[in-house]
DSSP file (Angstrom, degrees, kcal/mol; ACC not computed):
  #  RESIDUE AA STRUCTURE BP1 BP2  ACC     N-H-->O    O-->H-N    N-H-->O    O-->H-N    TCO  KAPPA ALPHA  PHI   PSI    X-CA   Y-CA   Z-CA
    1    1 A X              0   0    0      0, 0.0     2,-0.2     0, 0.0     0, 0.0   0.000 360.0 360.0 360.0 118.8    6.4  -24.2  -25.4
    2    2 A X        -     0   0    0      2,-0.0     2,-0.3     0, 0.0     0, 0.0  -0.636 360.0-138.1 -92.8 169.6    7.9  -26.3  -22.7
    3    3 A X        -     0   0    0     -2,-0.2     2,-1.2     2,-0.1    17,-0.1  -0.888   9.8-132.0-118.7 138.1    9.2  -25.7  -19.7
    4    4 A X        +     0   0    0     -2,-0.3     2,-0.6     2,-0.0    -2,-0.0  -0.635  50.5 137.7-102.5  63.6   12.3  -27.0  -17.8
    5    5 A X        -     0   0    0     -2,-1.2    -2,-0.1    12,-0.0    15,-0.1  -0.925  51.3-121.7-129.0 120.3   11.2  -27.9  -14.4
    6    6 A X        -     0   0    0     -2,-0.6     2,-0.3     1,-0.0    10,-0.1  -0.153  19.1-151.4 -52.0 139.0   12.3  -31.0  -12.7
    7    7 A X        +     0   0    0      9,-0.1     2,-0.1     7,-0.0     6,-0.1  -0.925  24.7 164.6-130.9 140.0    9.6  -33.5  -11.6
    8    8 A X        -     0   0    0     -2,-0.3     2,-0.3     2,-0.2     5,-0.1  -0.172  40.3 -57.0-136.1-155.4   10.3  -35.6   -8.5
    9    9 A X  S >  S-     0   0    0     -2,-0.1     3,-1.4     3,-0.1     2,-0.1  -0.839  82.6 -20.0-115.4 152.9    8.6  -37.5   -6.4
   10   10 A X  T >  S+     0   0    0     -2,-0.3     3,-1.6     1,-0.2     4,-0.3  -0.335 130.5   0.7  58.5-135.2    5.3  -36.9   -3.9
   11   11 A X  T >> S+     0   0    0      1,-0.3     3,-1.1     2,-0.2     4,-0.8   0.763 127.4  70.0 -80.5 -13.2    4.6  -33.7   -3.1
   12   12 A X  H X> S+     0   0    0     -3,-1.4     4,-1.3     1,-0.2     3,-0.6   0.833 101.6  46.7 -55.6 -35.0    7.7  -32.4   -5.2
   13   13 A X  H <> S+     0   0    0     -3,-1.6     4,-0.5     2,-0.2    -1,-0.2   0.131 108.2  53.1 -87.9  18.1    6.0  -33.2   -8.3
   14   14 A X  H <> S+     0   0    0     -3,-1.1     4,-1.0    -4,-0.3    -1,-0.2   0.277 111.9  44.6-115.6 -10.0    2.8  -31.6   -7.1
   15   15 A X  H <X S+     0   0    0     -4,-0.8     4,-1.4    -3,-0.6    -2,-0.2   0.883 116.1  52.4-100.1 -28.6    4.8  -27.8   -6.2
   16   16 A X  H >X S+     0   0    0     -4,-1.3     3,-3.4     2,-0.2     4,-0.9   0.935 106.0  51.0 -53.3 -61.7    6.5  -28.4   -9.7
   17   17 A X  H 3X S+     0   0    0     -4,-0.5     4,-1.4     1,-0.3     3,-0.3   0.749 111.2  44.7 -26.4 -61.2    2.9  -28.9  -11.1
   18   18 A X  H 3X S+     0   0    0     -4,-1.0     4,-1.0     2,-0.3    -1,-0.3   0.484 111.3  58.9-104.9 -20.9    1.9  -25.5   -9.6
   19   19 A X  H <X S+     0   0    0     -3,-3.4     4,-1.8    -4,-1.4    -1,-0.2   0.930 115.6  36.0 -39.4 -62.5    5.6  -24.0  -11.1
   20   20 A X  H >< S+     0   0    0     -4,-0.9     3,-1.3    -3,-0.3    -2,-0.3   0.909 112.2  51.7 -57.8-105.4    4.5  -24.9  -14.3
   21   21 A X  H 3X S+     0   0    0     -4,-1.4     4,-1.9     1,-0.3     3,-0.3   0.342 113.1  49.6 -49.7 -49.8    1.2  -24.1  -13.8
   22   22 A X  H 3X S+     0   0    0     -4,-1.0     4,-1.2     2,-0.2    -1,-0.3   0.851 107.9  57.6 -42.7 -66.2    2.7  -20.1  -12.3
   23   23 A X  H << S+     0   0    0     -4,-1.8    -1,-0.2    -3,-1.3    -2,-0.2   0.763 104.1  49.9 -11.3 -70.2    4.8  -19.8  -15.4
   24   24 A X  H >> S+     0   0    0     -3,-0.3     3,-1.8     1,-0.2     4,-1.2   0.991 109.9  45.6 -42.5 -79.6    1.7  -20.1  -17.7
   25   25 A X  H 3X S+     0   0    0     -4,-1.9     4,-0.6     1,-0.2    -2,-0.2   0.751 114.3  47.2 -56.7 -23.4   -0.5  -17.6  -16.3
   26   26 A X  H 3< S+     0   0    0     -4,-1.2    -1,-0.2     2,-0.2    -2,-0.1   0.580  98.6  63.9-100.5   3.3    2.0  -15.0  -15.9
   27   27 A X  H <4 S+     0   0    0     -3,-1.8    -2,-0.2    -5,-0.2    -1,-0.2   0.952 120.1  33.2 -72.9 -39.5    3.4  -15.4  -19.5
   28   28 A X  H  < S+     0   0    0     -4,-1.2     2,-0.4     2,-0.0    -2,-0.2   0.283 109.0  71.6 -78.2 -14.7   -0.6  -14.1  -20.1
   29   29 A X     <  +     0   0    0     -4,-0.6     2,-0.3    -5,-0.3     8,-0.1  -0.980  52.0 164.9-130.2 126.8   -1.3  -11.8  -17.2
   30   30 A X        -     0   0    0     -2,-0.4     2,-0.3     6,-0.1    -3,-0.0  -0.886  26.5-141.2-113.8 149.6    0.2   -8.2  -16.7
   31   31 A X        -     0   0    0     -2,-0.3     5,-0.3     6,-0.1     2,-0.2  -0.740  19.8-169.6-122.0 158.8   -0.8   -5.4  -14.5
   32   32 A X        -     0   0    0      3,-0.7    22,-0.1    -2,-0.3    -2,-0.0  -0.724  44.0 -99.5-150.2 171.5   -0.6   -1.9  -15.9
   33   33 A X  S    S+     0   0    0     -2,-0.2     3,-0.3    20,-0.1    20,-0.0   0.600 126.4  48.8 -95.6  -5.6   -1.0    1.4  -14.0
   34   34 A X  S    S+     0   0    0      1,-0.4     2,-0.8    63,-0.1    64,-0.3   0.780 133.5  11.6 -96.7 -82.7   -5.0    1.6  -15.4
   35   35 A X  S    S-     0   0    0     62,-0.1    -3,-0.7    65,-0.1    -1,-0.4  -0.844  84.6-169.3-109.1 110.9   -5.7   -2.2  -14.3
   36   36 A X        -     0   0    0     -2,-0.8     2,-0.3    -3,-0.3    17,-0.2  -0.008  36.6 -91.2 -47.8-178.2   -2.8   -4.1  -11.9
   37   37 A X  E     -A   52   0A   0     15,-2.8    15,-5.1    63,-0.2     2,-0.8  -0.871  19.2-143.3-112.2 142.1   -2.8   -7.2  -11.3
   38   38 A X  E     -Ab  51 102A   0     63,-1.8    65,-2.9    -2,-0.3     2,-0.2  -0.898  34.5-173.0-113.8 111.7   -4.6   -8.6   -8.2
   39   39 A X  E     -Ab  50 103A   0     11,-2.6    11,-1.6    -2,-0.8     2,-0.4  -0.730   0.7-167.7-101.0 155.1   -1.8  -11.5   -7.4
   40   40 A X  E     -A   49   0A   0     63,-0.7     2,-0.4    -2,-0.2     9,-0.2  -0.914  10.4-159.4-145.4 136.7   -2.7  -14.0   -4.6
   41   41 A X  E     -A   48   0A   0      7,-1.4     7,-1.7    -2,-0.4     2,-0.3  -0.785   2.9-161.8-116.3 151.6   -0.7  -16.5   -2.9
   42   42 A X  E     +A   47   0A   0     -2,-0.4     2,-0.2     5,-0.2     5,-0.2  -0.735  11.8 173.9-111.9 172.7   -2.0  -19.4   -1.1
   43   43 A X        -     0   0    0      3,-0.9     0, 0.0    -2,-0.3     0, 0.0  -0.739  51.9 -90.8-161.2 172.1    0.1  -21.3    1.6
   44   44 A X  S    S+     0   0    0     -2,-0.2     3,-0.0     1,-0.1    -2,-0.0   0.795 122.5  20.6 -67.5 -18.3   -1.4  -24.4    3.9
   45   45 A X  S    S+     0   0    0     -3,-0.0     2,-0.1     1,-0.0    -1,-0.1   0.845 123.9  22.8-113.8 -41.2   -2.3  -21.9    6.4
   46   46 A X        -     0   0    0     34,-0.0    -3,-0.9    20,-0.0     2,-0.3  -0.360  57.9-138.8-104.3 157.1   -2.5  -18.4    5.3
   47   47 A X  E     -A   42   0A   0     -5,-0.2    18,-0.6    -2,-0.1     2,-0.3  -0.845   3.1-149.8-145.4 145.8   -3.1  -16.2    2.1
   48   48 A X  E     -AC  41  64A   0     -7,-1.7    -7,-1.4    -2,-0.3     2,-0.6  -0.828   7.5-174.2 -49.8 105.6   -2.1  -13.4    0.5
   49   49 A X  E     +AC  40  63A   0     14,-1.6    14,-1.8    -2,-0.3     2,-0.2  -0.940  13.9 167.0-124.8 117.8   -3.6  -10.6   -2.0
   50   50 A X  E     -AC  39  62A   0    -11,-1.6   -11,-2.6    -2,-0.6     2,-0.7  -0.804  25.2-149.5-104.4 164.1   -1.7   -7.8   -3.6
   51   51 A X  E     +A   38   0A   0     10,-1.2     9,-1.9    -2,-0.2     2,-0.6  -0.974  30.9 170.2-136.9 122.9   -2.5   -5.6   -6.1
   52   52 A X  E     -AC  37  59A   0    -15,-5.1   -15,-2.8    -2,-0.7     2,-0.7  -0.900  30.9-143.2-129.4 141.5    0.4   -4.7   -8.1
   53   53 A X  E   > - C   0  58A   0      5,-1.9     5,-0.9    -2,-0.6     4,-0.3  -0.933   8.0-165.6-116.3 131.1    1.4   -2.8  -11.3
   54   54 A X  T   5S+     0   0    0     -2,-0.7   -22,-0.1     3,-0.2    -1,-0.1   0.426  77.2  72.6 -78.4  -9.9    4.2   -4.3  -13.0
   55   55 A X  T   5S+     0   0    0      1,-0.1    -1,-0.2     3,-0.1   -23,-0.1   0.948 121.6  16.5 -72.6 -57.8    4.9   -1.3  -15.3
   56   56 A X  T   5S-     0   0    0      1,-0.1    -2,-0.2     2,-0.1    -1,-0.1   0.603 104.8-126.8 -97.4   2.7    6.2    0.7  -12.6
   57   57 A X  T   5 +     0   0    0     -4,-0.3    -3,-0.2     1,-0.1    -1,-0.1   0.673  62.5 135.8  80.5  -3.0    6.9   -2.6   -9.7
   58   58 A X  E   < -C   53   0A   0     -5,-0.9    -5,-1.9     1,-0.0     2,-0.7  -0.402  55.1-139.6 -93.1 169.4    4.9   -1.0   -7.0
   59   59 A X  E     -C   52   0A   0     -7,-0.2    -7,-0.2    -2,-0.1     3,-0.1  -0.981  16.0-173.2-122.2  98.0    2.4   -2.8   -4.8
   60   60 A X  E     +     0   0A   0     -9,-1.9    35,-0.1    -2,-0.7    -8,-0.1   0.238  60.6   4.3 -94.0  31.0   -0.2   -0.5   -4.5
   61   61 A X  E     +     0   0A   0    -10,-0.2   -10,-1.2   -12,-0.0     2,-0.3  -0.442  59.4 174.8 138.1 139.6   -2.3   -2.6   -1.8
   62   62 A X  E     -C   50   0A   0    -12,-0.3     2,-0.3    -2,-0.1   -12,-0.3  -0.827  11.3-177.2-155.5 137.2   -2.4   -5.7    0.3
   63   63 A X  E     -C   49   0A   0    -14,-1.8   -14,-1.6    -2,-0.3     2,-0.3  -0.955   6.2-169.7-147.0-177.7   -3.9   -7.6    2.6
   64   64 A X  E >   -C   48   0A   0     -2,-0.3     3,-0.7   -16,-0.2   -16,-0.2  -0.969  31.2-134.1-154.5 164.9   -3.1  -10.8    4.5
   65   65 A X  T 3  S+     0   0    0    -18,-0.6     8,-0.2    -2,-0.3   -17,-0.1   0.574 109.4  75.2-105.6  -5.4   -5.1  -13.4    7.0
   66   66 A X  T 3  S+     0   0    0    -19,-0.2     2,-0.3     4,-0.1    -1,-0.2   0.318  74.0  94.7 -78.0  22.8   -1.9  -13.0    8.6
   67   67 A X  S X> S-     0   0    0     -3,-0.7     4,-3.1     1,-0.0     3,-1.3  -0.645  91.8-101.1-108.8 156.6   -2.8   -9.2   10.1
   68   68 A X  T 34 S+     0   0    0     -2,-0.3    -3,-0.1     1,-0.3    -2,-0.1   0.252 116.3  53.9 -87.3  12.0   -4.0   -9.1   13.5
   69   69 A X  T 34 S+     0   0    0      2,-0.0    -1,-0.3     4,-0.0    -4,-0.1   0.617 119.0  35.9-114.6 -25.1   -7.9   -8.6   12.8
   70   70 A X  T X4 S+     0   0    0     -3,-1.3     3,-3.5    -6,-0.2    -2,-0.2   0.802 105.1  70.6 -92.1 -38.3   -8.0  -11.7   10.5
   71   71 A X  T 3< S+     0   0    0     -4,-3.1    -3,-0.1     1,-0.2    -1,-0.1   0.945 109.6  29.2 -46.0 -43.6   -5.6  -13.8   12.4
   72   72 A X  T 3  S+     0   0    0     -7,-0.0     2,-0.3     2,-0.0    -1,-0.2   0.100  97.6 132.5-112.5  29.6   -7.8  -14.6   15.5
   73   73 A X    <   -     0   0    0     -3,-3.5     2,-0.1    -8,-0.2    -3,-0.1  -0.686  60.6-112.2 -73.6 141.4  -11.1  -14.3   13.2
   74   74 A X        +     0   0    0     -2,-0.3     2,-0.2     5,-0.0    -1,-0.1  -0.304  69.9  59.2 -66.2 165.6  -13.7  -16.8   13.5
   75   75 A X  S    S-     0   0    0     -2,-0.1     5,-0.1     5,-0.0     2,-0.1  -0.585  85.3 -52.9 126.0 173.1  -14.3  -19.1   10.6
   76   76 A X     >  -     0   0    0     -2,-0.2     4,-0.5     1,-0.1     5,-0.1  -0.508  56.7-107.3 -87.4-169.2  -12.9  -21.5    8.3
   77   77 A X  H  > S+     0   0    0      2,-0.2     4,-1.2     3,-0.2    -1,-0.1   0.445 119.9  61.1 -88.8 -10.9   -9.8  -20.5    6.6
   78   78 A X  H  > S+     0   0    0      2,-0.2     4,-1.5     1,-0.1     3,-0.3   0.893 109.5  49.8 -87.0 -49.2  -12.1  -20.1    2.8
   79   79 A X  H  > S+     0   0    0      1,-0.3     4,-1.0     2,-0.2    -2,-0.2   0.625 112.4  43.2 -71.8 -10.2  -14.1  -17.3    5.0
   80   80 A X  H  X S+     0   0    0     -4,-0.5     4,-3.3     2,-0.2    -1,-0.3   0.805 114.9  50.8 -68.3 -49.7  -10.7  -15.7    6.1
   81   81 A X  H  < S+     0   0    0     -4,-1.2    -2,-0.2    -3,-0.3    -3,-0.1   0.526 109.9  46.4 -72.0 -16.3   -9.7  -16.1    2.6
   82   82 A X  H >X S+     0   0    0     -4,-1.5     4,-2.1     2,-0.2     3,-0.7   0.961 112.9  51.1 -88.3 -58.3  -13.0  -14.3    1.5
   83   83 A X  H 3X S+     0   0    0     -4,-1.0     4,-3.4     1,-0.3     5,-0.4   0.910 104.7  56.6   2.5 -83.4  -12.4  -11.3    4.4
   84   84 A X  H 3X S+     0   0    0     -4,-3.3     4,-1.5     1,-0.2    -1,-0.3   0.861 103.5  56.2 -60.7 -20.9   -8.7  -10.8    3.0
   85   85 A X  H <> S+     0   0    0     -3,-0.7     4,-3.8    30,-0.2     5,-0.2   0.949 114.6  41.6 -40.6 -62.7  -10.5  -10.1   -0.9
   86   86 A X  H  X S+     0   0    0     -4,-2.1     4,-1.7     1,-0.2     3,-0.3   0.964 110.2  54.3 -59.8 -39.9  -12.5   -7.3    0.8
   87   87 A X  H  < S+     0   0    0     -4,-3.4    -1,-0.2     1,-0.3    -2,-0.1   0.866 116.8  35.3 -59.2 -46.7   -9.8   -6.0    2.7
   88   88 A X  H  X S+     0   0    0     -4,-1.5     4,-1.2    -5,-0.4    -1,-0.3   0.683 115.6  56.9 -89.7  -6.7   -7.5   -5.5   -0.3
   89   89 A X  H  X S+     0   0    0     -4,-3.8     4,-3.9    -3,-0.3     3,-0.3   0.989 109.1  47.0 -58.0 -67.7  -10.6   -4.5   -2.6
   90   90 A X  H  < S+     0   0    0     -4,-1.7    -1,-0.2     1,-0.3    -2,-0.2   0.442 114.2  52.4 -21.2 -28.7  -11.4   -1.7    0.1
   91   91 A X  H  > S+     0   0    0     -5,-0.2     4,-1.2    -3,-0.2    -1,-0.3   0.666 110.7  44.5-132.7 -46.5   -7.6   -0.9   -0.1
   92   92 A X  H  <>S+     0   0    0     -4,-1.2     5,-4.0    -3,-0.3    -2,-0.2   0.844 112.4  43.8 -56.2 -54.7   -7.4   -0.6   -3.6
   93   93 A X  T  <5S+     0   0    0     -4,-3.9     3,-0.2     3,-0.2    -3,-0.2   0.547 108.0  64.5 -69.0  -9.9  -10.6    1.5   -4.5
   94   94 A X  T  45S+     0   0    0     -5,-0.2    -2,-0.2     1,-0.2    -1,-0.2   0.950 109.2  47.5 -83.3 -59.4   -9.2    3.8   -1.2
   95   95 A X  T  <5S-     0   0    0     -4,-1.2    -2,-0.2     1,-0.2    -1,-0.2   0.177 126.7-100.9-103.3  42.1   -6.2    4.2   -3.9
   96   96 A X  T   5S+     0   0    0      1,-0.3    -1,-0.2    -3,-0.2     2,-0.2   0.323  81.5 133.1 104.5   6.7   -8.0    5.1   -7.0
   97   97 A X      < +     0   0    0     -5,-4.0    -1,-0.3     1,-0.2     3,-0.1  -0.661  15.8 158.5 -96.9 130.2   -7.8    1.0   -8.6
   98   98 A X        +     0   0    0      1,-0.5    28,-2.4   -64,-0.3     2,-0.5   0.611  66.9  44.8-120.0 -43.9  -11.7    0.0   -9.9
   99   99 A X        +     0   0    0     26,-0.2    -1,-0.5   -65,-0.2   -63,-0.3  -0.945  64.0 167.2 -97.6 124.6  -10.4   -2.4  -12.1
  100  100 A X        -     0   0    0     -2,-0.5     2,-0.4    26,-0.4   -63,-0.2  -0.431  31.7-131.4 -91.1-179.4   -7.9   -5.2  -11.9
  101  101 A X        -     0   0    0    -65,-0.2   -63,-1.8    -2,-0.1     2,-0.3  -0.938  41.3-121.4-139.7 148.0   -6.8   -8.3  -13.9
  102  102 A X  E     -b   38   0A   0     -2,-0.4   -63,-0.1   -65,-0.2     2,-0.1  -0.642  21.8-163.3-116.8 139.8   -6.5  -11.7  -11.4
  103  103 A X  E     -b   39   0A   0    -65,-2.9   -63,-0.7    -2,-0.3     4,-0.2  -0.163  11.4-178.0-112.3  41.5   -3.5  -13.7  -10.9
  104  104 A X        -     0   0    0    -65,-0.2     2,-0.2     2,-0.1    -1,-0.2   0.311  25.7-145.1  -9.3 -48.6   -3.6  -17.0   -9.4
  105  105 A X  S    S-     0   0    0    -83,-0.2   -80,-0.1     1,-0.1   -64,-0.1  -0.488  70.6 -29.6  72.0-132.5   -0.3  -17.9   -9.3
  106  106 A X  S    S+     0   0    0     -2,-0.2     2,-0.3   -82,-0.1    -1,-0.1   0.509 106.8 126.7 -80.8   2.6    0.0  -21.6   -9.9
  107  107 A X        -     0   0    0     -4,-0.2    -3,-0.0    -3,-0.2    -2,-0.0  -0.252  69.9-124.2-106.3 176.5   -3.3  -22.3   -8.3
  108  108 A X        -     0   0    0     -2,-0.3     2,-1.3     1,-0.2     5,-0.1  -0.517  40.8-112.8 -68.1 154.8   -5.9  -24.0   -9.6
  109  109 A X  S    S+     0   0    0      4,-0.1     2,-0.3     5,-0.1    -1,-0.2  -0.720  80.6 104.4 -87.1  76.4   -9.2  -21.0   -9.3
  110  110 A X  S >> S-     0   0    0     -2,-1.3     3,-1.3     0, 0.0     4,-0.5  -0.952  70.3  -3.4-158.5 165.2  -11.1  -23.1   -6.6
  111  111 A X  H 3> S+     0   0    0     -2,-0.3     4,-3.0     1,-0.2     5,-0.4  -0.446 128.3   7.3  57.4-117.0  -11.9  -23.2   -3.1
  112  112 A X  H 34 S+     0   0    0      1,-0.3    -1,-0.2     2,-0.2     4,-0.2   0.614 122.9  53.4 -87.3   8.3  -10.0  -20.5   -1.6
  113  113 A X  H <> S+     0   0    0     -3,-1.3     4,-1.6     1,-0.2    -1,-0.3   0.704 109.0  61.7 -97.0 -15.8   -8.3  -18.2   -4.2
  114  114 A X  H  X S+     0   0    0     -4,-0.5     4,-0.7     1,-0.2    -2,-0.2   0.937 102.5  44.0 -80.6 -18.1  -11.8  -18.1   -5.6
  115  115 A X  H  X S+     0   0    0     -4,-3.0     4,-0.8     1,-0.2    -1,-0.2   0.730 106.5  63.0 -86.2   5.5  -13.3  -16.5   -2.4
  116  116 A X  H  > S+     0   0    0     -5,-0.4     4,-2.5    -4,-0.2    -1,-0.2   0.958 105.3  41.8 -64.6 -59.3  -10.6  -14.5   -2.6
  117  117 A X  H  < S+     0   0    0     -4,-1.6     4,-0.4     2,-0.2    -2,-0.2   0.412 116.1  51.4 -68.0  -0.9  -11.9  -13.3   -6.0
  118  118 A X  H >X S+     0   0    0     -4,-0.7     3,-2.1     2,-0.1     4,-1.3   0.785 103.1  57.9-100.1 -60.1  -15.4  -13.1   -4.7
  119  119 A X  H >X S+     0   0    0     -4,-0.8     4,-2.9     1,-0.3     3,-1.9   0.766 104.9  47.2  -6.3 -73.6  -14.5  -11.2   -2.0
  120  120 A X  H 3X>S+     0   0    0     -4,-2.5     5,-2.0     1,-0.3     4,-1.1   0.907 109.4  61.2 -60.8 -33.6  -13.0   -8.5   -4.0
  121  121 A X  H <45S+     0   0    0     -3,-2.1    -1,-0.3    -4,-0.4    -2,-0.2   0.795 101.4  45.1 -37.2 -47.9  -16.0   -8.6   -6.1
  122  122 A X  H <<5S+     0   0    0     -3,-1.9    -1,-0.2    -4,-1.3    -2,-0.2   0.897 104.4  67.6 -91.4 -40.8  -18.6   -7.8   -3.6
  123  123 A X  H  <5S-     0   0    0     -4,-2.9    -1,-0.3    -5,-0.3    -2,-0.3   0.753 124.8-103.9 -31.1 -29.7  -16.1   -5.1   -2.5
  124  124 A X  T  <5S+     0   0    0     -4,-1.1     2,-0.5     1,-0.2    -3,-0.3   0.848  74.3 149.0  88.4  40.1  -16.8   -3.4   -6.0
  125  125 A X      < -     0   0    0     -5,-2.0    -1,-0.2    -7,-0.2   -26,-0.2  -0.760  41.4-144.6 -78.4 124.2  -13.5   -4.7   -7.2
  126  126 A X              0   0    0    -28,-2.4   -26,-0.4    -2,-0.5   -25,-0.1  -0.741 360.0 360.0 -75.7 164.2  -14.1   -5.4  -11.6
  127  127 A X              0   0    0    -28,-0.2   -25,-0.2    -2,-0.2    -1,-0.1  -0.464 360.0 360.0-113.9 360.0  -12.0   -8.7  -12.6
């Protein structure tokens, strides 16, 4: 199946890459009210974890390195990125979620969206 996303030059053809790449995995990944989906978005500075079920649209937990106990943590930004796993693992099993299915979004599963996914791990998050 192709896809109809314009490719440009520099770092445009690298967020197109990561369009494409977004596309795929969510044609393949669903959250349901027995396992969400644990979605994470990565930015240059920051990241993001939700755990959402798509049946009903709700976000039933979060966490972010942008919240005022992670922001002014020490560490590099993969050990912030491991933190915000537990945090929304913690936050999840608080609201009855043991299992999830993991969402990348367009990014590649290294560096930090994987400690994101260890993170939840060590939490006692399944993926």
């Amino acid at each position: 199946m192709a896809f109809a996303v314009k490719i440009g030059k520099g770092s445009a053809k690298k967020r197109n890459a990561v369009k494409r790449r977004h596309l795929r995995v969510r044609k393949k990944v669903s959250g349901t009210a027995l396992r969400p989906r644990l979605v994470v978005t990565r930015s240059a500075r920051h990241m993001v974890a939700q755990v959402v079920d798509d049946v009903t649209r709700v976000t039933l937990a979060s966490a972010s390195t942008m919240e005022s106990g992670l922001r002014t943590g020490d560490g590099d930004k993969t050990a912030k990125a491991k933190e915000v796993g537990k945090l929304v693992a913690e936050r999840a099993k608080a609201k009855g979620v043991g299992t999830v299915v993991f969402d990348r979004g367009g990014n590649k599963y290294h560096g930090r969206v994987a400690a994101v996914a260890d993170g939840a791990r060590e939490a006692g998050l399944e993926l």
